[in-house]
Steps between C-alpha positions, in 0.01 A plus 500: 500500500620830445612758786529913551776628643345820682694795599434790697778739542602869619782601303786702699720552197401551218820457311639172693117369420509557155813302423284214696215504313709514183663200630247313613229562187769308357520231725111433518482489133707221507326276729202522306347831698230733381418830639155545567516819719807738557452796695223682380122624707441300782280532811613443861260352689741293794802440614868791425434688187755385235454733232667255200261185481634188269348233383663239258378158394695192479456155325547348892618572858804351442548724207455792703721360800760413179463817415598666817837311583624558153824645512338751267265603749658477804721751301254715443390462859811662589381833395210450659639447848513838692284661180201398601266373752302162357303193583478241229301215546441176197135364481350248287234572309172277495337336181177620491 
């Protein structure tokens, strides 16, 4: 079944984030990854306002969790660290 990798995230700097999400556009692309959502309007209803919301489907979990520990990611996460604050979380989707 396929999985979303869900982001929320309150960028710090700007420019350290950038050469992240450069990075790790990249990376998510190559573990089969599709943006579905990335940044954009978005309503806080609970829970710390994060004002850059992502969303990105992947053929599986273990895609996703591939996906992360890539060196090409965990690269990218590199920039990330100290640039941002985040939570990231992998769900499975359902078949309806």
């Amino acid at each position: 079944m396929s999985a979303l990798w869900i982001a929320h995230v309150k960028v710090t700097d700007e420019e350290a984030y950038a050469r992240y999400a450069a990075l790790a556009t990249e990376a998510i692309a190559e573990h089969g990854g599709v943006f579905l959502a990335r940044g954009g309007r978005y309503v806080q209803l609970e829970g710390p306002d994060r004002p850059r919301n992502v969303v990105a489907r992947f053929p599986s979990v273990e895609a996703a969790v591939a996906c992360y520990n890539s060196p090409r990611y965990q690269e990218a996460l590199s920039h990330a660290r100290g640039a941002a604050e985040r939570e990231l979380v992998i769900v499975e989707e359902f078949e309806s």
